[in-house]
C-alpha positions as CSV (number, residue, x, y, z in Angstrom):
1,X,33.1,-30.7,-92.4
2,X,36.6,-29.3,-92.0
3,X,40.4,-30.2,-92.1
4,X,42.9,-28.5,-91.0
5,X,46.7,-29.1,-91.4
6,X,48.8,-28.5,-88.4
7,X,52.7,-27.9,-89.0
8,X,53.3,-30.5,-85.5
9,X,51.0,-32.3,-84.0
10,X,50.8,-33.7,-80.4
11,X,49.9,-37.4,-81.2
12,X,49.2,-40.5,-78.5
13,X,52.6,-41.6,-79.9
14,X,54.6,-38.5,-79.5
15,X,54.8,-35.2,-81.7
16,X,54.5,-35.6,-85.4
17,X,54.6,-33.6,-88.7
18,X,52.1,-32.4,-91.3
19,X,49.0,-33.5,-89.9
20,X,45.2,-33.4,-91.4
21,X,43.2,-33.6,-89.1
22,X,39.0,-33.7,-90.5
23,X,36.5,-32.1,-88.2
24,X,32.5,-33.3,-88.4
25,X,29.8,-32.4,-86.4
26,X,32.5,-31.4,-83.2
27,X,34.4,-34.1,-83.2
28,X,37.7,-35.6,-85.1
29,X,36.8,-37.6,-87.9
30,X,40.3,-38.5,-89.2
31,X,44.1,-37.9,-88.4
32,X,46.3,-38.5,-91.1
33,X,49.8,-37.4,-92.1
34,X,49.6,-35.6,-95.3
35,X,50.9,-32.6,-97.3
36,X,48.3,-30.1,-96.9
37,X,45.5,-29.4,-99.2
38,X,43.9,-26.3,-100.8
39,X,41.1,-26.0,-98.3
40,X,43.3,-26.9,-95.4
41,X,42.9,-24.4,-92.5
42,X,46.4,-24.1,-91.2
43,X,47.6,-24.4,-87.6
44,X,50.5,-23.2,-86.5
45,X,53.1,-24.1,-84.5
46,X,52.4,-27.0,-82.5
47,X,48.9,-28.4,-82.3
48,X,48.4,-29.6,-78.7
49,X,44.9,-31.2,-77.4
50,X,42.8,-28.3,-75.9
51,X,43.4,-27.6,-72.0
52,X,41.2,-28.8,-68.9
53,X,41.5,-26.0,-65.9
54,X,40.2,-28.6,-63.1
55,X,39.6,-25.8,-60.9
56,X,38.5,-22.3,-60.7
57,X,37.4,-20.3,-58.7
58,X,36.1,-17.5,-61.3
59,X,35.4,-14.4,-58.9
60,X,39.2,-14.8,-57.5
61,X,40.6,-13.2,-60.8
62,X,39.0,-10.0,-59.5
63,X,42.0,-10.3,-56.8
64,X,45.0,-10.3,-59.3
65,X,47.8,-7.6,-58.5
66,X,46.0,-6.6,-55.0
67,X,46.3,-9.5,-52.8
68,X,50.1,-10.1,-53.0
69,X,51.2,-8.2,-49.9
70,X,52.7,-10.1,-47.0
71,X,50.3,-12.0,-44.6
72,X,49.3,-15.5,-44.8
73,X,46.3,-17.4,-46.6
74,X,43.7,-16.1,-43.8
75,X,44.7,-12.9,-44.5
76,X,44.2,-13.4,-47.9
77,X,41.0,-14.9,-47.8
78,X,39.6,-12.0,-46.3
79,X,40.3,-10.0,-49.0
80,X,38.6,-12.3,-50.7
81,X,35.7,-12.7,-48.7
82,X,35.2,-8.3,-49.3
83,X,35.0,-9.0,-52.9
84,X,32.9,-12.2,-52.7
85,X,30.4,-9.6,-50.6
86,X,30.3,-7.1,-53.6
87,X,28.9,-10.1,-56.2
88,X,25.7,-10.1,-57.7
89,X,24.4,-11.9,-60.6
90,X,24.9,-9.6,-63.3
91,X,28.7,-8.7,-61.8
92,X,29.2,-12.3,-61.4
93,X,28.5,-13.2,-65.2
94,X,30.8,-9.9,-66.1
95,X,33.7,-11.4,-64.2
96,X,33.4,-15.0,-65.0
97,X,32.9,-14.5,-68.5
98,X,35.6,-12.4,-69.2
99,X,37.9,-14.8,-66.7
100,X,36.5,-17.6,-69.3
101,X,37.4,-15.7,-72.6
102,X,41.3,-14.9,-70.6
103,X,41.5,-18.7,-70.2
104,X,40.6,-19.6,-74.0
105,X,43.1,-17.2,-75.1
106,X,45.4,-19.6,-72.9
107,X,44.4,-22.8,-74.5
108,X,41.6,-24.0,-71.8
109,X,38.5,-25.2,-73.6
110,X,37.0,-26.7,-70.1
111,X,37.3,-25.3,-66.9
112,X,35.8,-26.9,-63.7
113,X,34.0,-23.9,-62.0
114,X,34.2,-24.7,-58.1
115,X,31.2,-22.9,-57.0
116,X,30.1,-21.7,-53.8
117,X,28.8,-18.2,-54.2
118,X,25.4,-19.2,-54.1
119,X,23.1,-16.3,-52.5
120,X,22.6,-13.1,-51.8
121,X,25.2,-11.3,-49.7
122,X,22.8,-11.9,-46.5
123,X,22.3,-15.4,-47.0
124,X,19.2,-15.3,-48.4
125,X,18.6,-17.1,-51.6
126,X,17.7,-15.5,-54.7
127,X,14.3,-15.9,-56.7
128,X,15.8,-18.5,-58.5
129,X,18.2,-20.0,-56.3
130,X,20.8,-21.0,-59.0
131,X,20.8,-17.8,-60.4
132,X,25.0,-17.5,-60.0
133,X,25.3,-20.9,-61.6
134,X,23.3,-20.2,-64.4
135,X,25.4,-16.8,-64.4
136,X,28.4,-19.0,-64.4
137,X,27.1,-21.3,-66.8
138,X,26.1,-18.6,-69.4
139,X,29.7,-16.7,-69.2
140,X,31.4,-19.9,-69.9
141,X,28.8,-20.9,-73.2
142,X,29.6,-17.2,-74.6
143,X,33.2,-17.3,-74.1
144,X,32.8,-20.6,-75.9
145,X,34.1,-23.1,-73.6
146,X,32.7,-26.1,-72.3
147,X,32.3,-25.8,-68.1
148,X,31.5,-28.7,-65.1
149,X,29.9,-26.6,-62.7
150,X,31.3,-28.1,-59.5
151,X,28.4,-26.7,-56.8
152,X,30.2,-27.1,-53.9
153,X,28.1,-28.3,-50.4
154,X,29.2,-25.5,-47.8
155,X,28.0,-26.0,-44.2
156,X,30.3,-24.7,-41.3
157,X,32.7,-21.6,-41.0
158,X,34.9,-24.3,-39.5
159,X,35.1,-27.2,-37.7
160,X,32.4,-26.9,-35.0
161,X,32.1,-23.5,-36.3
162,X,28.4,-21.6,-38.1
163,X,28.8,-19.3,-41.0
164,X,28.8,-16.2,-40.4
165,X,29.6,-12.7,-42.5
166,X,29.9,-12.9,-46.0
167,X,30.3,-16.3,-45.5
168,X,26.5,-16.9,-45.2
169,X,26.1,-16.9,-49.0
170,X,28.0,-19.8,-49.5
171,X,25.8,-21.9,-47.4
172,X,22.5,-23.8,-47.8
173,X,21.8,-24.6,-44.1
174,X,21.7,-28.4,-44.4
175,X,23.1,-31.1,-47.0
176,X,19.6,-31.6,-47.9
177,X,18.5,-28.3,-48.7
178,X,21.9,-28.2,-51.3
179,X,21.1,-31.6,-52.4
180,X,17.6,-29.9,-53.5
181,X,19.0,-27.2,-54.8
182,X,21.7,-28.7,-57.1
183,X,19.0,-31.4,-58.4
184,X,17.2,-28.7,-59.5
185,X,20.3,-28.5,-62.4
186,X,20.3,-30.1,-65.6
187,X,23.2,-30.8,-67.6
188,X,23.1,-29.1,-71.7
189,X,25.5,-29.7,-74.6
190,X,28.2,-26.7,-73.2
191,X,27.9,-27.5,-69.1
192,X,28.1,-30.5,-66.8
193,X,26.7,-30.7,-63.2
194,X,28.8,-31.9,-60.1
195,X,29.1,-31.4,-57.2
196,X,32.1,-30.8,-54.6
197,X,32.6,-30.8,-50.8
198,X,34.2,-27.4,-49.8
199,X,36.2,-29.6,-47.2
200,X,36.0,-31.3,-44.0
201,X,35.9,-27.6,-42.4
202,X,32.4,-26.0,-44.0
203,X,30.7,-30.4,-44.3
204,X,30.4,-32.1,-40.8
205,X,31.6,-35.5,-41.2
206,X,28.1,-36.6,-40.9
207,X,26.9,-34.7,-43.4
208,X,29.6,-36.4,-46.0
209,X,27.6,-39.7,-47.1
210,X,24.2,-37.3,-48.2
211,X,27.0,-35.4,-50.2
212,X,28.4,-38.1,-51.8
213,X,25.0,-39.9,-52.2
214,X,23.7,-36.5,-54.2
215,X,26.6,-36.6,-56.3
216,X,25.6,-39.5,-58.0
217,X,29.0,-40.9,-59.5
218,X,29.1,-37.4,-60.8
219,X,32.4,-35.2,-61.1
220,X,33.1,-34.9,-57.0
221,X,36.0,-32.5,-56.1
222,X,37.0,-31.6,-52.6
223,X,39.4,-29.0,-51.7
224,X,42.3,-31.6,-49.1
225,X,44.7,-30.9,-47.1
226,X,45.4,-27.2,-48.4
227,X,47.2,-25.3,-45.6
228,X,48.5,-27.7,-42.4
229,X,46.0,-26.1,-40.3
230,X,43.3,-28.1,-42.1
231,X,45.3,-31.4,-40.9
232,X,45.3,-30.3,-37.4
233,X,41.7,-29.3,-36.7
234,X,40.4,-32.0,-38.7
235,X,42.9,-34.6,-36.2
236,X,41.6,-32.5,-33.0
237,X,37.9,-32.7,-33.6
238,X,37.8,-36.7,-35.1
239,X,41.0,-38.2,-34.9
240,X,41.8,-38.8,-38.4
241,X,43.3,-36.8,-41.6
242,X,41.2,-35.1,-44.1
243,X,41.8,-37.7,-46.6
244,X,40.8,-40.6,-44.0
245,X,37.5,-38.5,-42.8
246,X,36.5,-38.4,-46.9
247,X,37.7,-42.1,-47.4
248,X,35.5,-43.2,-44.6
249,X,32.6,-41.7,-46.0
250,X,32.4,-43.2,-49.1
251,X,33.6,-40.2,-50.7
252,X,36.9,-40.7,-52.9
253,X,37.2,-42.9,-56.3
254,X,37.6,-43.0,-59.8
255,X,35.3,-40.1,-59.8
256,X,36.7,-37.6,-57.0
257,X,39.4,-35.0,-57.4
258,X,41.2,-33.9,-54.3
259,X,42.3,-30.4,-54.9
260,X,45.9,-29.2,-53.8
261,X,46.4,-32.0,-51.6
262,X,49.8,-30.2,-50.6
263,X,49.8,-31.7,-46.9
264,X,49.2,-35.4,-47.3
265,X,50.7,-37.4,-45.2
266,X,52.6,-40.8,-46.6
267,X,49.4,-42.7,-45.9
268,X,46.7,-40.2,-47.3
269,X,48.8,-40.9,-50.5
270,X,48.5,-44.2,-50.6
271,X,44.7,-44.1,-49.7
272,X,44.4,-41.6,-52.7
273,X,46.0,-43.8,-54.9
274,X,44.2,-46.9,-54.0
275,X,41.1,-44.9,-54.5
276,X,42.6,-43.8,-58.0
277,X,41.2,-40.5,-57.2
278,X,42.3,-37.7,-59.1
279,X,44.4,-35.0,-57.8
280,X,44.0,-30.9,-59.1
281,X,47.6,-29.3,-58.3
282,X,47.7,-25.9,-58.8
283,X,51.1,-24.7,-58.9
284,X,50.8,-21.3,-59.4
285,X,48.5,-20.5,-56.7
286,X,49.9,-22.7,-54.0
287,X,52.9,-20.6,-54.5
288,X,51.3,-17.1,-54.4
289,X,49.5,-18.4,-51.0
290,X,52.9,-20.3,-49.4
291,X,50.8,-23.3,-49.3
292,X,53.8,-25.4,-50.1
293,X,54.5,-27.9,-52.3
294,X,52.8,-30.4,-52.7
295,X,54.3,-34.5,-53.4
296,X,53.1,-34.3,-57.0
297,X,55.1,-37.1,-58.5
298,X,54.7,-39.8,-55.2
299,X,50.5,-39.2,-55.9
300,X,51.1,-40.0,-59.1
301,X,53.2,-42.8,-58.4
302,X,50.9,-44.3,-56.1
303,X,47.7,-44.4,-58.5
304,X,46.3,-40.7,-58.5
305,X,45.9,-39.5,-62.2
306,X,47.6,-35.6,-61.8
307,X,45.3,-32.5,-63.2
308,X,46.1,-28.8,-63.0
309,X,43.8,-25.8,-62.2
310,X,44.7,-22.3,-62.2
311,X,41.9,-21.8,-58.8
312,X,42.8,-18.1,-57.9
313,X,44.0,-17.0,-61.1
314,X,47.2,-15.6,-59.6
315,X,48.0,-16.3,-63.7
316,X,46.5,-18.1,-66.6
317,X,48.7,-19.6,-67.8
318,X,48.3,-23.4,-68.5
319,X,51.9,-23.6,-69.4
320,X,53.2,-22.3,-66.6
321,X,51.1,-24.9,-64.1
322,X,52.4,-27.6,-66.2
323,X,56.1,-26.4,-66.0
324,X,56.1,-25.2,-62.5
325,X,54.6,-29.3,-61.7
326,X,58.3,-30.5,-63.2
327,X,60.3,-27.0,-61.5
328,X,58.7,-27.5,-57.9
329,X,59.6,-30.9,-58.0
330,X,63.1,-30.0,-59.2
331,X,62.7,-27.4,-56.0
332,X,61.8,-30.1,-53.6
333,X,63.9,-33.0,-54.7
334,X,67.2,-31.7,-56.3
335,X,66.2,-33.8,-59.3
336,X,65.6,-32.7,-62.8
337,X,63.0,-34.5,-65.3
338,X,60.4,-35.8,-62.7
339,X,58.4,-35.2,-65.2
340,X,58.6,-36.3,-69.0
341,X,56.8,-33.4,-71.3
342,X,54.2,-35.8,-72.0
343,X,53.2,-36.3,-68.0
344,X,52.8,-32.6,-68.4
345,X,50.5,-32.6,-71.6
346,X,48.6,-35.5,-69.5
347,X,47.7,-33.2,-66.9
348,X,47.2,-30.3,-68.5
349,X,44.3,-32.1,-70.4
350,X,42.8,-34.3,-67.4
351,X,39.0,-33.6,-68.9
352,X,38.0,-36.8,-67.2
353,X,38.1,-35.1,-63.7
354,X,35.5,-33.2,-65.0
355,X,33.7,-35.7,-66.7
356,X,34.1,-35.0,-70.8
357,X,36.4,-37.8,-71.0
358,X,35.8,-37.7,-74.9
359,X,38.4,-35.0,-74.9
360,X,42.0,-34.1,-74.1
361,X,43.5,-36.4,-77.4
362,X,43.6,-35.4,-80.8
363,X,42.3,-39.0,-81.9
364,X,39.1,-40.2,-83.9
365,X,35.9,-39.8,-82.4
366,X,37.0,-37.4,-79.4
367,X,35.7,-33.9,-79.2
368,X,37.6,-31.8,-81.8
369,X,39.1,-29.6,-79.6
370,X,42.6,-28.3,-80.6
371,X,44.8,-25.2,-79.3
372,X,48.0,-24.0,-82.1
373,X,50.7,-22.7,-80.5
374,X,53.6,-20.6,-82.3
375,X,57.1,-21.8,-82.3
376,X,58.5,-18.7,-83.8
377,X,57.8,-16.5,-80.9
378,X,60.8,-14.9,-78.6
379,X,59.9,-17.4,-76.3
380,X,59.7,-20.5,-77.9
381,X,61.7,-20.1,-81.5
382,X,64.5,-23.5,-81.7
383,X,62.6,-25.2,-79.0
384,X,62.1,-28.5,-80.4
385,X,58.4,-29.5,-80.6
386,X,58.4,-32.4,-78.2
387,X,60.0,-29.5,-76.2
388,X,57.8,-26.9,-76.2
389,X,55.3,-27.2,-73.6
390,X,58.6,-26.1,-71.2
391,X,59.4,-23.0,-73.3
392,X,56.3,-21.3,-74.3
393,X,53.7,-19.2,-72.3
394,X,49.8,-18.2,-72.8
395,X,50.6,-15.7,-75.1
396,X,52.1,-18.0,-77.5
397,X,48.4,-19.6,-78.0
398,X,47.2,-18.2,-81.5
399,X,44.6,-20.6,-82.2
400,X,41.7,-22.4,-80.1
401,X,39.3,-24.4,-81.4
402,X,36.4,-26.0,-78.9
403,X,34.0,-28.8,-80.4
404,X,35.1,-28.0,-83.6
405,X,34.5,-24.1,-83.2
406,X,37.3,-21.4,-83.7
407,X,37.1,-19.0,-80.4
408,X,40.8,-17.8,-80.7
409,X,42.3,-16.7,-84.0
410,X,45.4,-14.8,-84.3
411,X,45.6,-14.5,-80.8
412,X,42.8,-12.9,-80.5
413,X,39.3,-14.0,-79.1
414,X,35.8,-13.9,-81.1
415,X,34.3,-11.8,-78.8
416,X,37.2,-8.9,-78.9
417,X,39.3,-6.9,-76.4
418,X,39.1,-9.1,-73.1
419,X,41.4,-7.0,-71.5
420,X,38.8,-4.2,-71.2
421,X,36.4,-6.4,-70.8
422,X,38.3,-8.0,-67.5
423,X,38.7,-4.0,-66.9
424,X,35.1,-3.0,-66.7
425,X,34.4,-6.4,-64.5
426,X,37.0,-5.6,-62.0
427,X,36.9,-2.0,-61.3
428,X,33.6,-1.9,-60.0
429,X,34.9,-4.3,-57.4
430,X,37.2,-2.0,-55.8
431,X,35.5,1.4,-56.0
């Protein structure tokens, strides 16, 4: 058992002073306000429930600082798709688990891993043909974080369209065969299994039900209405938006995240809603791209819980998703406070998306997972605590704790320099 005192804590009811909070076995077993005790571990700063990054797409952070020329997202993707081709196992592990440790020193202590890069580069599976998800899987246990591996169903190159190039990795042939293949994965005490549609481009919409049937009431996540030429395809080839093709196929609930959802139409919003389907904005990469911005505030209005994911890794910075939610809003409306600083701490710990919805509180009986974060930095010193969360950045984060485990102390990750560890991931990539 432990107890550790934080200065502030970030409550149900609001921030409050000189906590205890008493750790057993990985999960809270009291929250009290107290002076603190010899013994106490101290927390800095402001204790805030640890971060869920609802998606990821871990190989992308190989693409940071050499993708941000002009072109559009298809240009982009193809720069994407060269590094995707240089992946193997081993690499992929490398990259992921040092992306994993980057987002720990950020405060994340789940990520949902969106996963598509399934095979070998000519389409062929491996021996084992989960090897990259176990590699993923592995990385994300070291750098001591919990993961949902999110094994996304990838069919077509496009409506109508095969896969073809480096593509052909992604892809298992038929819904079947990636049915098979993701059965074949067992949940363990650090990882979940779900499953995701890569969107109504790469699944057929009569391959959609055998999708949502695998799944199994599992975390489902679907990347919706990203770029506006999603919306117009999917109208040419059956008549209907990309959130009416999934709704018609069984496929959104209380268990589906639609990810970005930046081109929903007035009545995709209100299907969302009804659904109470979960929505993944991330801010910071829909930016970087041009996607737009998306109506954040009128999905949440209208029933969708909000979550935010870093996908590209553009930046970790779970802060910075959560502020840019309130500034694009600002942006788009001309309004300030669209969002209250605890709508932000909501989505930034949306762990039920991913299906660990014992976590994301600091509350008795959830999974002790706690992130301090300084408030005498340059960046956050006189912010009031209830302010914070718009005034402080990822380097602010000095402590993380995950299922009652200390990964980040001091700023400074258990499993050392992660800077040269993202270094010797990345290089290889682009020699």
């Amino acid at each position: 058992m432990s107890t550790f005192f934080a200065e502030h804590a970030w409550l149900d009811g609001g921030v409050t002073p000189s906590m205890r909070i008493t750790v057993h076995s990985g999960r809270i077993a009291a929250v009290a306000a107290a002076a603190r005790q010899p013994g106490d571990v101290p927390l800095p700063g402001l204790v805030l429930p640890g971060f869920a990054n609802t998606h990821s797409h871990a190989f992308h952070r190989a693409l940071r600082g050499r993708t941000h020329e002009a072109g559009t997202f298809w240009t982009w993707r193809d720069r994407m798709y060269a590094v995707a081709a240089r992946l193997d196992p081993d690499r992929y592990f490398a990259l992921a688990r040092a992306t994993y440790c980057e987002m720990a020193l950020a405060g994340v202590t789940a990520v949902g891993e969106f996963h598509y890069l399934h095979h070998a580069p000519d389409g062929r599976p491996y021996g084992d043909p989960n090897v990259m998800g176990h590699a993923l899987r592995t990385a994300a246990r070291e750098a001591g974080i919990r993961l949902t591996l999110l094994d996304a169903c990838y069919l077509a190159g496009g409506i109508g369209e095969p896969l073809d190039g480096v593509a052909r990795r992604f892809g298992d042939g038929t819904a079947s065969a990636w049915a098979a293949r993701v059965g074949a994965l067992r949940a363990d005490e650090y990882s979940q299994i779900g499953a995701a549609i890569h969107s109504v481009r790469a699944v057929p919409r009569e391959a959609l039900p055998e999708v949502v049937e695998a799944a199994g009431g599992r975390p489902l996540h679907v990347h919706v209405s990203e770029q506006p030429a999603e919306n117009e395809q999917c109208l040419a080839a059956y008549g209907v938006t990309p959130t009416q093709l999934l709704a018609d196929a069984g496929a959104l609930g209380v268990q589906t995240t639609a990810v970005h959802a930046t081109h929903v139409t007035d009545a995709d919003i209100a299907v969302l809603g009804g659904a109470a389907s979960s929505v993944s904005i991330c801010p910071t990469t829909e930016r970087d791209l041009g996607d737009g911005i998306g109506p954040a505030r009128q999905l949440l209005d209208a029933g969708s819980p909000l979550t935010l994911g870093s996908d590209q890794h553009a930046m970790i910075d779970p802060f910075e998703e959560a502020r840019a939610l309130e500034m694009h809003e600002r942006l788009a409306t001309g309004r300030r406070g669209r969002f209250a600083p605890a709508q932000l701490v909501e989505a930034l710990t949306g762990h039920h998306a991913l299906g660990w919805p014992d976590a994301g509180r600091i509350a008795v009986g959830q999974r002790a997972d706690l992130v301090a974060v300084r408030l005498d930095s340059v960046r956050t010193v006189g912010a009031a605590p209830a302010q914070a969360m718009l005034a402080a950045s990822a380097a602010d984060v000095d402590t993380v704790i995950v299922d009652g485990r200390m990964i980040v102390s001091g700023g400074r990750h258990v499993l050392g320099d992660i800077g040269a560890q993202l270094q010797a991931a990345i290089t290889p990539l682009w020699e």
